[in-house]
C-alpha positions as CSV (number, residue, x, y, z in Angstrom):
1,X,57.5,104.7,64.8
2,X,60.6,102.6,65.8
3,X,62.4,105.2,62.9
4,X,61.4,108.1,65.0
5,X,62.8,106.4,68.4
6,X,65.9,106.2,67.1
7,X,66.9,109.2,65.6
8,X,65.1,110.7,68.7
9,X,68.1,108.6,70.6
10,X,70.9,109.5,68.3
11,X,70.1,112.9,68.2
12,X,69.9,112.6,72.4
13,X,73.5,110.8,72.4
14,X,75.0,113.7,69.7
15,X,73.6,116.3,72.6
16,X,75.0,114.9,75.5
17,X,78.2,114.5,73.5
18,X,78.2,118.3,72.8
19,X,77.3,119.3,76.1
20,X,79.6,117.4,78.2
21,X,78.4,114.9,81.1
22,X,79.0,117.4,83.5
23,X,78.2,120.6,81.6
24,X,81.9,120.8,80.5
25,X,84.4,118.8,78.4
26,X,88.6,118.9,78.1
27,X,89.5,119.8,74.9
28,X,93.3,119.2,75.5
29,X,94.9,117.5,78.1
30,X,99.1,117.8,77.7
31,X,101.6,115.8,79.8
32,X,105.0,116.6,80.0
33,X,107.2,114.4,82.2
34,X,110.7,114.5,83.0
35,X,112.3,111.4,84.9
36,X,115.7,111.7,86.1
37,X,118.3,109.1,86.6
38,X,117.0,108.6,90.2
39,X,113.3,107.8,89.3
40,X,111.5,111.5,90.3
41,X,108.8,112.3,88.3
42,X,108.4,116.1,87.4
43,X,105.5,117.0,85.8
44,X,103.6,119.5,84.1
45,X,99.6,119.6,82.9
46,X,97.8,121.8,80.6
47,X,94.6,121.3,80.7
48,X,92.4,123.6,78.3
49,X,88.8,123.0,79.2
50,X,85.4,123.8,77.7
51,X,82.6,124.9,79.7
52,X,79.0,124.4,78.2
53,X,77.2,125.8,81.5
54,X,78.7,128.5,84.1
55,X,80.9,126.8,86.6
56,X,83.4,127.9,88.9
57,X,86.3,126.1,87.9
58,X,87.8,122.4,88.1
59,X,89.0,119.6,90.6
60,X,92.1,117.4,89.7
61,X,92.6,114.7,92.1
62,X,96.9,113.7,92.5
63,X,97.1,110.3,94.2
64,X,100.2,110.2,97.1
65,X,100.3,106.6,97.0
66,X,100.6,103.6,94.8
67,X,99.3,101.0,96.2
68,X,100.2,100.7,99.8
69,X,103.4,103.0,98.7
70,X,104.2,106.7,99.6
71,X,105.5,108.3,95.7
72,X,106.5,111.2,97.5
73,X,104.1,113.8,95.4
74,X,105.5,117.3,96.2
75,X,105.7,120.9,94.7
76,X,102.3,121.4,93.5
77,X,101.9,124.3,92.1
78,X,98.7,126.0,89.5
79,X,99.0,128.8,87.5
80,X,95.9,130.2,85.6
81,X,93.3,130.7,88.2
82,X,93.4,130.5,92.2
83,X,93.2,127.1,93.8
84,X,92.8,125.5,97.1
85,X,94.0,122.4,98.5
86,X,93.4,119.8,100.7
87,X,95.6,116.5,102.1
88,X,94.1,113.3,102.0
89,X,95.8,109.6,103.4
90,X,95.7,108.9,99.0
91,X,95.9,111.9,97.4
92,X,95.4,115.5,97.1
93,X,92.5,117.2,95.8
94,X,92.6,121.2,94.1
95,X,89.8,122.7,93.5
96,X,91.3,125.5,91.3
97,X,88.8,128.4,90.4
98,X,87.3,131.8,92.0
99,X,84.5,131.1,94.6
100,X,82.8,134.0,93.9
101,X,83.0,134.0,89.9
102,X,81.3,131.5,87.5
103,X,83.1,131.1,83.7
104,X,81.7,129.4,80.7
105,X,83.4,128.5,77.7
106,X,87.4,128.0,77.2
107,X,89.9,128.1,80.5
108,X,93.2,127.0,80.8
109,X,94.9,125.6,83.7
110,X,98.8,125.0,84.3
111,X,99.2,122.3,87.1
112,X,102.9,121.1,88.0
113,X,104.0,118.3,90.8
114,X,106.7,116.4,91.6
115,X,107.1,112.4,92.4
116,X,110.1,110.8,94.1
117,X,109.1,107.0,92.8
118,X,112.0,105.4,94.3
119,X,112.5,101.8,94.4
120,X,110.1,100.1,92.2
121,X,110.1,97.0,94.2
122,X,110.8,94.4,91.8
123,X,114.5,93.1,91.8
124,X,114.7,91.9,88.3
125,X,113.6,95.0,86.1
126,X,113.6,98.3,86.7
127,X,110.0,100.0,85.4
128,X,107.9,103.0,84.7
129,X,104.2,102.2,85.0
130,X,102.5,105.3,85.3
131,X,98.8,106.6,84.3
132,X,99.1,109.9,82.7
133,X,95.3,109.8,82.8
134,X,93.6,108.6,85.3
135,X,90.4,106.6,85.4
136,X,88.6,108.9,88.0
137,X,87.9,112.1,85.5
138,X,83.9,112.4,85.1
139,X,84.4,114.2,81.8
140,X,85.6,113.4,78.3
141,X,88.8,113.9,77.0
142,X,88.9,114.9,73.6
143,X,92.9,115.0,73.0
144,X,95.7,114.0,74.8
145,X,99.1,114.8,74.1
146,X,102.3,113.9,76.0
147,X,106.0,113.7,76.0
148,X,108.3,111.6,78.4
149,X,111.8,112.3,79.0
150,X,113.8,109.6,80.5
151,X,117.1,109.7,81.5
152,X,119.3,106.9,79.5
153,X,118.6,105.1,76.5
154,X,115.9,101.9,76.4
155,X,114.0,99.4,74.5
156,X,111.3,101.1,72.7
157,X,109.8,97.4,72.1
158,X,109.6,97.6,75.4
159,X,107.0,100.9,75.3
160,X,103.0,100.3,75.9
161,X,100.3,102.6,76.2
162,X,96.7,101.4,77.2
163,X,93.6,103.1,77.1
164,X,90.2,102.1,78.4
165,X,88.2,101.6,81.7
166,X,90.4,100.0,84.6
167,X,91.8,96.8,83.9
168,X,92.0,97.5,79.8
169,X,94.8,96.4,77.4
170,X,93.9,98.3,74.8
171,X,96.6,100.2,72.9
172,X,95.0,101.0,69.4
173,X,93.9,104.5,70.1
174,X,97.3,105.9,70.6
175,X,99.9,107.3,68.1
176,X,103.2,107.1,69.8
177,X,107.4,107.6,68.8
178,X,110.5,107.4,70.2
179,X,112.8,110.3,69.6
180,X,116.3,110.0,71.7
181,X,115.4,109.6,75.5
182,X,112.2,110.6,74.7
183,X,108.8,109.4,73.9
184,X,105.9,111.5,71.8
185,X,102.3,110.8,71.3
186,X,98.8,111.5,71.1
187,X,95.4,109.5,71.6
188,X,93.8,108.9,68.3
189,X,90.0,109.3,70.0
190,X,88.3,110.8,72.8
191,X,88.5,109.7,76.1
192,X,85.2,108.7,77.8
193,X,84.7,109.7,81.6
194,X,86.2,106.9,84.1
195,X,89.0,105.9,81.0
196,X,93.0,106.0,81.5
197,X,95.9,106.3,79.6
198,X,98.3,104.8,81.3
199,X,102.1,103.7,80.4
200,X,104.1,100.9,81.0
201,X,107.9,100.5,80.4
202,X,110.2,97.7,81.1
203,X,113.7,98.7,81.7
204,X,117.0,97.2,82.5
205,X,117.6,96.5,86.6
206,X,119.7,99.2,87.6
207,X,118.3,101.8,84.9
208,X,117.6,103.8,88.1
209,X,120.2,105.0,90.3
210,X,117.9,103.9,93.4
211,X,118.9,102.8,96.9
212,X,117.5,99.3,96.7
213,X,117.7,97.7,100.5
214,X,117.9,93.9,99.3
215,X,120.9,93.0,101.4
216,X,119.3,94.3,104.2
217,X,115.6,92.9,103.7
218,X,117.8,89.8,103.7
219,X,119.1,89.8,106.6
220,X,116.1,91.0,108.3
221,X,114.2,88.0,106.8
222,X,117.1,85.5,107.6
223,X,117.2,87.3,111.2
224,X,113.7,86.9,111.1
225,X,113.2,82.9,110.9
226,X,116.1,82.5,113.1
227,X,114.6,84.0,116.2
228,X,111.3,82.2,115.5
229,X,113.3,78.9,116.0
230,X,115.9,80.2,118.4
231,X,112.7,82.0,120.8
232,X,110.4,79.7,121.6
233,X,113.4,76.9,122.3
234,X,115.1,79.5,125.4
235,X,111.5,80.0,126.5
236,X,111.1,76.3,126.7
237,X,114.6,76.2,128.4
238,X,113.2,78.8,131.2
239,X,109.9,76.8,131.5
240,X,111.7,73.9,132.2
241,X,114.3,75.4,135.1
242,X,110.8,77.3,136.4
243,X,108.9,73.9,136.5
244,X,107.0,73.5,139.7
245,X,107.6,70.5,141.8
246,X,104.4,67.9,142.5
247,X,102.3,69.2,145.4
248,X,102.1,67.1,148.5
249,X,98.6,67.0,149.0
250,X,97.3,65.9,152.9
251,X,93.3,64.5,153.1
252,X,91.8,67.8,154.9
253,X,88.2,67.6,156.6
254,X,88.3,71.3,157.3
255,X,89.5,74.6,155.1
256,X,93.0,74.4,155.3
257,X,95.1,76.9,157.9
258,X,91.0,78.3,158.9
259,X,91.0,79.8,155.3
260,X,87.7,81.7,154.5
261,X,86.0,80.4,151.1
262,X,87.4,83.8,149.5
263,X,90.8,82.6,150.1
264,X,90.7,79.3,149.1
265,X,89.1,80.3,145.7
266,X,92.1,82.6,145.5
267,X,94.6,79.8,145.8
268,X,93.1,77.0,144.3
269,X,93.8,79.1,140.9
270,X,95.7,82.3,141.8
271,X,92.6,84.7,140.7
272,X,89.7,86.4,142.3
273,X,86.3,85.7,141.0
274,X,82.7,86.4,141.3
275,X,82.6,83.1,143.4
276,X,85.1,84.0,145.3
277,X,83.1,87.4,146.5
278,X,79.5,86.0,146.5
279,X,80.5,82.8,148.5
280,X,81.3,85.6,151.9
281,X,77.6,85.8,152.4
282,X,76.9,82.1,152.6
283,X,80.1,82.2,155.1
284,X,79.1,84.8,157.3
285,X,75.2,83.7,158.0
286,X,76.5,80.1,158.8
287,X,78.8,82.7,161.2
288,X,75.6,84.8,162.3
289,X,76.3,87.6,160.9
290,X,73.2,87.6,158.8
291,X,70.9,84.9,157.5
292,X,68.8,84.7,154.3
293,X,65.1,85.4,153.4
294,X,62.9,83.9,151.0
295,X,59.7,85.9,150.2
296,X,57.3,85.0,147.1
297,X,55.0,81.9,146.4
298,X,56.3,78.6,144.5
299,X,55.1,78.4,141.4
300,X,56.6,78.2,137.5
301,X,55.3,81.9,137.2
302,X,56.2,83.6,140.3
303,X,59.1,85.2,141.0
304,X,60.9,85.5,144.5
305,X,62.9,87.8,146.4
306,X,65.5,87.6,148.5
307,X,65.9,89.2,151.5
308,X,69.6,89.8,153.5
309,X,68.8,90.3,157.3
310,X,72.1,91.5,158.8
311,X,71.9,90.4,162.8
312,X,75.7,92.1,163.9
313,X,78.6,93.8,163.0
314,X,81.5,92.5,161.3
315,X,84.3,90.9,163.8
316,X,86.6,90.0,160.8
317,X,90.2,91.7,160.9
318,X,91.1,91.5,157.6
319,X,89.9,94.8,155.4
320,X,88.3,93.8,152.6
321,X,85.7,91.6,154.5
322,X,84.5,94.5,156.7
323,X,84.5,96.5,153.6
324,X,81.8,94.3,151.4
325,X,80.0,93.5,154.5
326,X,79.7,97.7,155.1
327,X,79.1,98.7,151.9
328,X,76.3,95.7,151.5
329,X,74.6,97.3,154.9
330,X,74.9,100.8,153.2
331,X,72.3,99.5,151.1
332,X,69.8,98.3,153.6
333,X,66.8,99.7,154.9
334,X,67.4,99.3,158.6
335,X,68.5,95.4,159.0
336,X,67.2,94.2,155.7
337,X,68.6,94.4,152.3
338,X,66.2,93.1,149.8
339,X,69.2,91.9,146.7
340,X,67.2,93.2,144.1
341,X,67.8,96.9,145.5
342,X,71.5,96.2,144.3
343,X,70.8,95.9,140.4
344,X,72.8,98.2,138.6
345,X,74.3,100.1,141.8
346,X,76.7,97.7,143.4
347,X,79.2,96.3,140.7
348,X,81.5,98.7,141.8
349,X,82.0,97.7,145.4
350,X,82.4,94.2,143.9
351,X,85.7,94.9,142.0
352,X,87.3,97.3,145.4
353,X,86.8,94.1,147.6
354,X,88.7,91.8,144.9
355,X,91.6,94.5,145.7
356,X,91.7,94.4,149.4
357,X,91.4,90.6,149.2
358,X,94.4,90.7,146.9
359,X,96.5,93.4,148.9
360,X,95.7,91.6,152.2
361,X,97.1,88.5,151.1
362,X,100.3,90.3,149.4
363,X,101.0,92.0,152.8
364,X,100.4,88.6,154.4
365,X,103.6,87.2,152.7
366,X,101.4,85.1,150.6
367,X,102.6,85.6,147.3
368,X,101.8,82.7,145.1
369,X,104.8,83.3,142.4
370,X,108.4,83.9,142.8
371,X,109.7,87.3,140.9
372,X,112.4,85.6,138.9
373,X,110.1,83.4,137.3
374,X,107.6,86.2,137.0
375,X,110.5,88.3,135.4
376,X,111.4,85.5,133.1
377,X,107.8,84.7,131.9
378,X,107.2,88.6,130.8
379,X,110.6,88.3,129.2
380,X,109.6,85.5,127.0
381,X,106.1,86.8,126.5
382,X,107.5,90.1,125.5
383,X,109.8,88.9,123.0
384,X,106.6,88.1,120.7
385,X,106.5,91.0,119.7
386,X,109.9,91.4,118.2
387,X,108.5,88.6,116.2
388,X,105.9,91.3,114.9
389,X,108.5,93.9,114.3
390,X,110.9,92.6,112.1
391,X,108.4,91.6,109.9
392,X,106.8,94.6,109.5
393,X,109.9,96.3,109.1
394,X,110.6,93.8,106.4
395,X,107.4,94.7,104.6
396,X,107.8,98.8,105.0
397,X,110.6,97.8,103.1
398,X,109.5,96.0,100.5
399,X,106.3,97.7,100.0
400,X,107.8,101.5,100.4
401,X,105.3,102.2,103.3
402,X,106.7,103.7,106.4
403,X,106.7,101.3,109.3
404,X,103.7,103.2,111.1
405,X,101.6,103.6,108.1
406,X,102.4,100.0,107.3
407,X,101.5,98.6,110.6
408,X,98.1,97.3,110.0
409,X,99.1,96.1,106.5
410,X,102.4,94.5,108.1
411,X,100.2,92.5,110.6
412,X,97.6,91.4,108.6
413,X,99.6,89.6,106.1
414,X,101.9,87.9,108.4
415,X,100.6,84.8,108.3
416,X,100.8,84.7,104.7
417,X,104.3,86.0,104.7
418,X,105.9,84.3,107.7
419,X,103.5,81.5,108.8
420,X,106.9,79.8,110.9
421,X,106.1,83.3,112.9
422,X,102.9,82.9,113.9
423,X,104.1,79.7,115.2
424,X,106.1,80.9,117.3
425,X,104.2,84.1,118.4
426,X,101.8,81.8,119.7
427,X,104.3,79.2,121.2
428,X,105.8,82.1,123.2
429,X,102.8,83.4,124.8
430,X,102.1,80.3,125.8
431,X,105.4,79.2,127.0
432,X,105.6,82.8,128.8
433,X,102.3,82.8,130.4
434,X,103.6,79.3,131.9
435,X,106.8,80.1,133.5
436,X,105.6,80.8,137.1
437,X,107.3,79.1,139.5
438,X,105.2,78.5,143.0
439,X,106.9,80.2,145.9
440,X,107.7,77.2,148.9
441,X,104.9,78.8,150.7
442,X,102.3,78.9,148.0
443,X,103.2,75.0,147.2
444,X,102.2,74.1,150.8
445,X,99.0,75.7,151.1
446,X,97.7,74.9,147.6
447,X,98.5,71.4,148.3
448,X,96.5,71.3,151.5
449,X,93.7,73.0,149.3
450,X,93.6,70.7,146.9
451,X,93.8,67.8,149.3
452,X,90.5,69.4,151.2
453,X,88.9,69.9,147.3
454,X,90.0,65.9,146.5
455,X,88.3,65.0,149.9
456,X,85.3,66.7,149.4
457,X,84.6,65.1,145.8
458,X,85.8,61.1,147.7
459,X,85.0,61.6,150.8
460,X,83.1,57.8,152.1
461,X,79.6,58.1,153.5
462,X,80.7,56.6,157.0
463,X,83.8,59.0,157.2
464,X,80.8,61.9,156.3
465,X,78.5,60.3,159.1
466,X,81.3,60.5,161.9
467,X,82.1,63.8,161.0
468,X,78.1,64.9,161.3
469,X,78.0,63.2,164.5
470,X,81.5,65.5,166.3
471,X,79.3,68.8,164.2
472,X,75.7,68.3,163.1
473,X,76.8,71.7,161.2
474,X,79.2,70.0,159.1
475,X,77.4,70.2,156.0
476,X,76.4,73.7,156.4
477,X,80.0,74.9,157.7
478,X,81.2,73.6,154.2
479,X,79.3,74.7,152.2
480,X,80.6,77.8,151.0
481,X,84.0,76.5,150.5
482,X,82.2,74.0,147.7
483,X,80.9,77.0,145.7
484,X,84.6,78.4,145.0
485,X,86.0,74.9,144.7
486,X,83.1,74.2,142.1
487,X,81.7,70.9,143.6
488,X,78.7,71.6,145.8
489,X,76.1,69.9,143.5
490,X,78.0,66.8,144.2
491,X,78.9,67.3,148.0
492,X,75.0,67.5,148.5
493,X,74.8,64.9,146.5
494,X,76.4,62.9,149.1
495,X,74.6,64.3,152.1
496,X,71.2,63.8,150.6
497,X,70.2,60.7,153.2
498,X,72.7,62.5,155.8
499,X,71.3,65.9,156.6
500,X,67.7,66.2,157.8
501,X,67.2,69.8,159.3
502,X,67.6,73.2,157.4
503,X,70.4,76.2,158.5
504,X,69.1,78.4,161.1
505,X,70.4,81.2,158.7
506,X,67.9,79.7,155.9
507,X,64.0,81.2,156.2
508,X,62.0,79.5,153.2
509,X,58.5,79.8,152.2
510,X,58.1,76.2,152.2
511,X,57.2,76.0,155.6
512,X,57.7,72.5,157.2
513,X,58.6,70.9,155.0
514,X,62.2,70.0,154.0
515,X,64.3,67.9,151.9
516,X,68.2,68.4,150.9
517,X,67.1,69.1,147.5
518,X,64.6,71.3,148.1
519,X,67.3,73.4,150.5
520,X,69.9,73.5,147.2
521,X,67.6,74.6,144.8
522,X,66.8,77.5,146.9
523,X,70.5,77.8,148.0
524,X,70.9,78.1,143.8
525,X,68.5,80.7,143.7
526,X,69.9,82.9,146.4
527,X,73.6,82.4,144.6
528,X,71.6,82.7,141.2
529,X,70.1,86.4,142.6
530,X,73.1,87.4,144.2
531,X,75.2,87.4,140.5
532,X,72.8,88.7,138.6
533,X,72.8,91.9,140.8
534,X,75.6,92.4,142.7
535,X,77.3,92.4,139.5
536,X,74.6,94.2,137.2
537,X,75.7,97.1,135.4
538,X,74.2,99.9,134.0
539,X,74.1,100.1,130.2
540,X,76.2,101.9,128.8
541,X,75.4,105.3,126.5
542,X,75.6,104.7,122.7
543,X,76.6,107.3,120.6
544,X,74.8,108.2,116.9
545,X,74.4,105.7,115.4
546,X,99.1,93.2,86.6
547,X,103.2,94.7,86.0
548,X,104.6,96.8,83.3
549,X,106.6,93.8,82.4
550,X,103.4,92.6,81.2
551,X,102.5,94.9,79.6
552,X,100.3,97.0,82.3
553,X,96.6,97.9,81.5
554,X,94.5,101.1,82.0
555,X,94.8,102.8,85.0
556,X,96.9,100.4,86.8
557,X,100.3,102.3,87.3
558,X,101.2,105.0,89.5
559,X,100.1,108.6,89.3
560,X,96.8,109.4,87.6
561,X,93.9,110.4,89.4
562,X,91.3,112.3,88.0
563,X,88.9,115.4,88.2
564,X,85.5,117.1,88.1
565,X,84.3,120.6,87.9
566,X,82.4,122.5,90.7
């Protein structure tokens, strides 16, 4: 039985043999390549192949690149049957046959192309490395024959031809001489689909008449480490000239200059924030202009609701605080403005009153940095990314890709490459993003705002008690200045034995009963409901889902490609 199995198997491998792994096989493949003296490749194919079922025609596959190098493939021309082609980012694929006719049997094809190799990239030899098979072919080979002409004399000790799947050193199945310039050969057996026969030749430096930009990729390198020293050391020089001078920084019992808590948030850290927005509606109910709701019953399940009642309109003669307040009212049904209605719709008035905030304060004269040292800081920020073009230049250069199509490439192996760079890429945004020198103006208020923030976090529980006494408000009138200065868990803190009666702007379910704590957790939840809908948005749509010096090996070397029929 085990007899019959395996001359059942044989006879299956002798079949598939005969009949080609693709219904068709290559009976000849001939190279012929000549090289001139400034490293372009022409070169010519015959290709005879044997179809064992009706196809159409073939597809040879010419790589454009080697490596992350453009070889310049050009000229391509087929003579023997009509073709069709189409450019990819690593190649070019033919598909040479009639659409509308199927052959079987024997077909020759003449395929020619030109490669401009250039500068190999290796300063100490000069090399041909180049796969006159390549590994992608889904067919056997059952001959291939070749001839090489080079340009000068060289080293035929130097010559060696592998064969085998990518990565092999084999060079037994090739019969190979030197005649002149030129080499001759053949392959001794057939080619199995996915092997190369590739050739690598080592060859004096300067064999090719190539430009070779060494000098240059010198200089650029030298140029290079230079500026990553010289860079960050005048960007520390400007930080230093632009340094700010220590604030002066008064004890304040009030908001500064009768600041709103919008304003202080923006100078405090020269930004608008969420906090910044969302603390105007504490503000303007302890100013009447509203006052707060609570609806729902306590309880770890239940879930409350927040109600704005708006009592009058907006006195304020700034813009954007008439704007939030309008656009919050547009919302309302009559007075009241449950927040939940603003889930998902208001986010955008959110962002327009960060604006108006910010233009009202430019036209005020209350520009927090002076343009010099804003100038300065760009300059030295910007200059980081010189640090990213030389380099990239540097490896176009070495590698043979152009600058654009090394980009990605370029970038992604700079730290290996230039790690002093990287150094200084970062030191520079750093240094850049710090050169802002405070405008006079900007240092005064700021001061008075952080003196108001440092009393507010020190401030002694009889100073606290006086200040209750002259406004029994105190707390309350506060309040939303602590939110954008980030301490109001700790200035309650200190008022917790100090402030007995809830706002008149506060209505909670909790009837009677009231304690400070009780007051700020539901002070949290109004802040907590507030963010998580006046800034809700929407969701947004989602769319459907080794060298020839070293002999080379198979398939590693330039050129190549491969084929199939259709």
């Amino acid at each position: 039985m085990k007899r019959v199995k395996g001359i059942l198997a044989l006879f299956f491998l002798l079949f598939t043999f005969a009949l080609g792994e693709n219904g068709y096989l290559i009976k000849n493949y001939r190279i012929d390549i000549d090289i001139s003296a400034d490293n372009r490749y022409s070169v010519k194919e015959s290709i005879t192949a044997d179809f064992q079922i009706p196809k159409r025609g073939i597809i040879r596959s010419i790589p454009s690149r080697y490596g992350s190098r453009d070889i310049g493939l050009k000229n391509i021309d087929v003579q023997g049957a009509p073709y069709s082609s189409k450019n990819f980012s690593t190649g070019v694929n033919l598909r040479i046959g009639d659409p509308n006719r199927t052959i079987t049997g024997l077909k020759d094809y003449l395929i020619s192309y030109s490669y401009n190799m250039g500068w190999d990239r290796i300063a100490q030899y000069d090399e041909v490395y180049y796969n006159l098979i390549g590994n992608e072919w889904d067919t056997s080979i059952s001959r291939v024959e070749f001839l090489i002409n080079l340009p000068e004399n060289f080293d035929s000790s130097k010559v060696n031809f592998t064969v085998g799947s990518y990565g092999s050193t084999d060079s037994a199945p090739v019969k190979w001489e030197k005649t002149g310039n030129s080499i001759k050969g053949y392959t001794v057996r057939a080619l199995r689909p996915g092997e190369a026969l590739t050739l690598a030749l080592a060859l004096p430096e300067g064999y090719f008449q190539v430009y070779k930009p060494l000098a240059l990729i010198k200089f650029l390198r030298m140029l290079t480490y230079f500026l990553s020293l010289l860079l960050p050391l005048l960007g520390g020089m400007l930080w230093y000239k632009y340094r700010n001078d220590p604030l002066v920084e008064p004890v304040e019992f009030y908001p500064p200059r009768e600041m709103n808590p919008s304003q202080v948030g923006y100078y405090i850290d020269g930004s608008v924030d969420e906090k910044d927005i969302t603390s105007l509606i504490f503000y303007w109910a302890d100013k009447g202009y509203l006052d707060i709701e609570e609806e729902g019953e306590n309880g770890l399940f239940s879930k409350k609701e927040y109600i704005l009642n708006f009592k009058k309109n907006m006195e304020e003669k700034n813009s954007y605080e008439p704007y939030f307040f309008g656009a919050l009212r547009a919302f309302a049904t009559g007075n009241s403005l449950p927040i939940s209605h603003l889930k998902n719709r208001f986010y955008q008035h959110i962002e327009r009153t960060a604006r108006l905030l910010r233009v009202d304060l430019a036209m005020g004269g209350s520009r927090l940095y002076t343009g010099e040292s804003i100038f300065w800081g760009s300059i030295v920020k910007s200059s980081a990314l010189l640090l990213i073009i030389l380099p990239v230049i540097v490896y176009a250069l070495e590698t043979g890709t152009g600058v654009s199509a090394g980009l990605l490439e370029g970038v992604i192996t700079l730290p290996f490459r230039f790690p002093l760079v990287i150094i200084s890429i970062v030191s520079l945004l750093i240094i850049g993003g710090r050169i802002r020198k405070r405008t006079d103006e900007y240092s005064k208020i700021l001061g008075e705002v952080r003196g108001f923030k440092q009393f507010l976090l020190t401030a002694e529980k009889d100073k606290l008690e006086m200040l209750i006494d002259e406004n029994p408000s105190y707390f309350y009138n506060i309040l939303p200045y602590t939110l954008v200065l980030g301490v109001s868990d700790k200035w309650a803190d200190k008022f917790r034995d100090l402030v007995k009666e809830p706002p008149q702007w506060y209505h909670s379910t909790g009837g009677n009963l009231f304690t400070l704590a009780l007051f700020m957790n539901a002070f949290n939840g109004t802040l907590s409901s507030l963010r998580g809908n006046m800034y809700s948005t929407p969701p947004a749509n989602r769319g459907p889902g080794r060298s020839s010096m070293g002999g080379g090996s198979a398939g590693g070397g330039a050129g190549g490609g491969g084929g199939s029929s259709w």
